[in-house]
N, C-alpha and C positions, 0 to 999 in steps of 0.2 A: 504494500500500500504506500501510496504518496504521500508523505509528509509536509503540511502549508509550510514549513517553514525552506522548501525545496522551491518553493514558487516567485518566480520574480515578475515585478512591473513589468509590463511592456513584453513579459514571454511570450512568444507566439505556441499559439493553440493550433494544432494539426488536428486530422481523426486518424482515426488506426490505417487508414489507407496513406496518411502523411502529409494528406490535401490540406489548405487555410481552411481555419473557420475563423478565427479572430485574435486577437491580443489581448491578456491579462492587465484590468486594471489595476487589482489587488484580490487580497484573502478577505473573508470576513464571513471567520467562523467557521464552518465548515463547506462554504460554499466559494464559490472564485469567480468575482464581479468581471467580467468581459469590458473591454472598451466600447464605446457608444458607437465611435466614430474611427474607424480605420479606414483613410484614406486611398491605401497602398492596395487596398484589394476590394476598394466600392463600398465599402461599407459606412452606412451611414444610418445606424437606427433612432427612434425617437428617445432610447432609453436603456442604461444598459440592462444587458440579461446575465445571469449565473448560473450556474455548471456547480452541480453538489461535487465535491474533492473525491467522494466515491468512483463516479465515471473518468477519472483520472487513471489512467494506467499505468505512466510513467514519466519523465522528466528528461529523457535519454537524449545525447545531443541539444541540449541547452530548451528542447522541444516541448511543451507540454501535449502529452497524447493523451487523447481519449478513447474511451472505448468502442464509439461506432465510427463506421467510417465517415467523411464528410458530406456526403449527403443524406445522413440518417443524422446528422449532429445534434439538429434542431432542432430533433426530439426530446433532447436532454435536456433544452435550455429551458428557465424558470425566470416568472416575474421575479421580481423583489418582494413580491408577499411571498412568493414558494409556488405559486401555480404557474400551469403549463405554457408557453410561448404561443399565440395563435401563430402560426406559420402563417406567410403571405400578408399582414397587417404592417407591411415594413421595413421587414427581416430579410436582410438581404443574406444570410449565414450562405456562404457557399456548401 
């Protein structure tokens, strides 16, 4: 398991396939606040999303990977209250 203290600002988030999904804004908690706005790869949501540190797989090459590949990513993602991401309301997750 992945330890928050393993996770850095600005770490890019792959899925297990290796593909973008986004950048780490921070920890908080047990979950890992995503950037709103990544430029470098279109992304521009109204708000950030988080990812529970469970779906973390590993940290390998400076990467943070998760457990679906990148186009299943989005499924993992969570408001800020803890509920699910509407997909397509914005969300550009590759």
């Amino acid at each position: 398991m992945v330890e928050a203290s393993e996770i850095r600002e600005h770490m890019e988030v792959v899925g297990a396939d290796g593909v973008h999904v986004g950048k780490v804004d921070g920890v908080e908690g047990d979950r890992i606040k995503m950037v709103r706005k990544d430029e470098e790869h279109g992304q521009d949501d109204k708000h950030h999303h988080y990812v529970q540190l469970s779906a973390v797989t590993s940290t390998e090459g400076g990467k943070l990977w998760l457990s679906a590949d990148a186009a299943n990513a989005g499924q993992l993602f969570e408001e800020e209250d803890g509920s699910p991401v509407k997909l397509g309301e914005n969300n550009s997750q590759r």
